[in-house]
N, C-alpha and C positions, 0 to 999 in steps of 0.2 A: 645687395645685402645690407639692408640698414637696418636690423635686428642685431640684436647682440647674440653673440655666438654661445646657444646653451651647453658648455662642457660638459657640466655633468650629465646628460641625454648621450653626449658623445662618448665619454669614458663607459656609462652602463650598458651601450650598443657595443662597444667592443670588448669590454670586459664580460656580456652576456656570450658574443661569438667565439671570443676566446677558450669557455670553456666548453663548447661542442666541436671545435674544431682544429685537427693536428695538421700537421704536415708530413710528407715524406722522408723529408731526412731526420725527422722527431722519434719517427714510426723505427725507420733504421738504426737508428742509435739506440733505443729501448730494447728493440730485437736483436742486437749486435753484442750490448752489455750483460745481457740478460736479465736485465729489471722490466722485462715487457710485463704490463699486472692485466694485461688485454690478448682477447685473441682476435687477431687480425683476419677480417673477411675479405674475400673477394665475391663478389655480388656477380661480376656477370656470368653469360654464357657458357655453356662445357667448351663451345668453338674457342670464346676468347680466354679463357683458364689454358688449354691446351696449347695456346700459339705462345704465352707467356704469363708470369703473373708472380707477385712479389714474395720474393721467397720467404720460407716461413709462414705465409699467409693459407686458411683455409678457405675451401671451396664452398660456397651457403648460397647458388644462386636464386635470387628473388622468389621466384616461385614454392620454392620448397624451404623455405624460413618458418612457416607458420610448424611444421613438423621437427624443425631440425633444431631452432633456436632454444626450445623449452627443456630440450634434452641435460641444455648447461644449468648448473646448481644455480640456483638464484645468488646474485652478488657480481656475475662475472660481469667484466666490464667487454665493450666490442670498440673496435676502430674499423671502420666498413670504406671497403671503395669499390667505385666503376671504374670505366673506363679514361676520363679526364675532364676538365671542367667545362666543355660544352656537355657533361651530363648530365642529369639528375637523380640517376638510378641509386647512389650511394643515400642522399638525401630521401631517398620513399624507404630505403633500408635502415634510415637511421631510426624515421619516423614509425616505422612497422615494429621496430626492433624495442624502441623505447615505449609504446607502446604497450607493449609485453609485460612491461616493469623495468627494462635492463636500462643500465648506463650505457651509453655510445657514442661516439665522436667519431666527423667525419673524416676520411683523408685528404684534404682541402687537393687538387691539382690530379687527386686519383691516379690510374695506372700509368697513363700518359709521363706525367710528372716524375713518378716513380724512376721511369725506364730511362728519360732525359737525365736521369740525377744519375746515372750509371749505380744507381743502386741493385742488391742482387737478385736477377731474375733466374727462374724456371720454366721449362716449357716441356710439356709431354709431348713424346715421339714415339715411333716406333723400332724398334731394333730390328738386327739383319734375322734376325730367328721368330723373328713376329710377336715377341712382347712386349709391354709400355714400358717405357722408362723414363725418368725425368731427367734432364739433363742443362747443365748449366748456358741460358740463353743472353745473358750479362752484357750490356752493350757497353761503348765508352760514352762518358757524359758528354752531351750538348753543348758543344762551346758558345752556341747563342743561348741557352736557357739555363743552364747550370753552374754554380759558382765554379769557380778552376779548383784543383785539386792541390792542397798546401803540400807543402815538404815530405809530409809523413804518407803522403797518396790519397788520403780522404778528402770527402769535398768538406771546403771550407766556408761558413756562411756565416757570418755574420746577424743574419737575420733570427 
């Protein structure tokens, strides 16, 4: 490296990804406060929405966006995820979705991430009388991937 290190190229690549891209515990805290000004998608599968997926979060998988997305008044904002970051499904959602016109940002770490951060999951089942019901699938966070949990029980992060 015997170039000089261009900053500014560095600060406008981060300051560019900065604003397309949230995090999980960003996503949580907005939806916990209730200052969420987004509605939060889940992109994949009915299989993977049904096994779990972040609560509060609606169901828009990929395929049927082109029908479902225009239904929102122009202005709304999206936070979109898949599955986790070997994916790219949330990124073809962001780009389909922006596209459109909308504003959108992705969930950086996606469901994976989500579920690791023992943030609040949902998963559709079946009852003993045979109808759907969602039911709280909440796991405890990841002691290898998730910050530990301060005083108060929340994760605490610094980041």
């Amino acid at each position: 490296m015997t170039d000089a290190p261009d900053t500014a190229a560095a600060a406008a690549h981060f300051r560019a990804k900065l604003a397309f891209e949230t995090d999980p515990s960003d996503v949580a805290a907005a939806l916990a406060d209730g200052d969420a000004d987004f509605v939060l998608i889940d992109t994949r599968d009915e299989r993977a929405w049904r096994q779990g997926h972040a609560r509060g979060a609606v169901h828009i998988p990929k395929p049927d966006m082109p029908a479902r997305i225009p239904e929102y008044p122009v202005g709304t904002r999206f936070v979109v995820y898949c599955w986790g970051p070997g994916c790219n499904g949330a990124t073809r959602a962001g780009l389909f979705i922006s596209e459109l016109g909308y504003e959108v940002t992705v969930m950086i770490g996606g469901f994976e991430f989500w579920a690791r951060e023992g943030l609040p999951v949902a998963a559709v089942t079946v009852d003993a009388d045979g109808r759907e019901v969602t039911v709280d699938a909440t796991r405890a966070p990841d002691p290898l991937t998730a910050p530990l949990a301060s005083a108060g029980g929340a994760i605490a992060c610094a980041c």
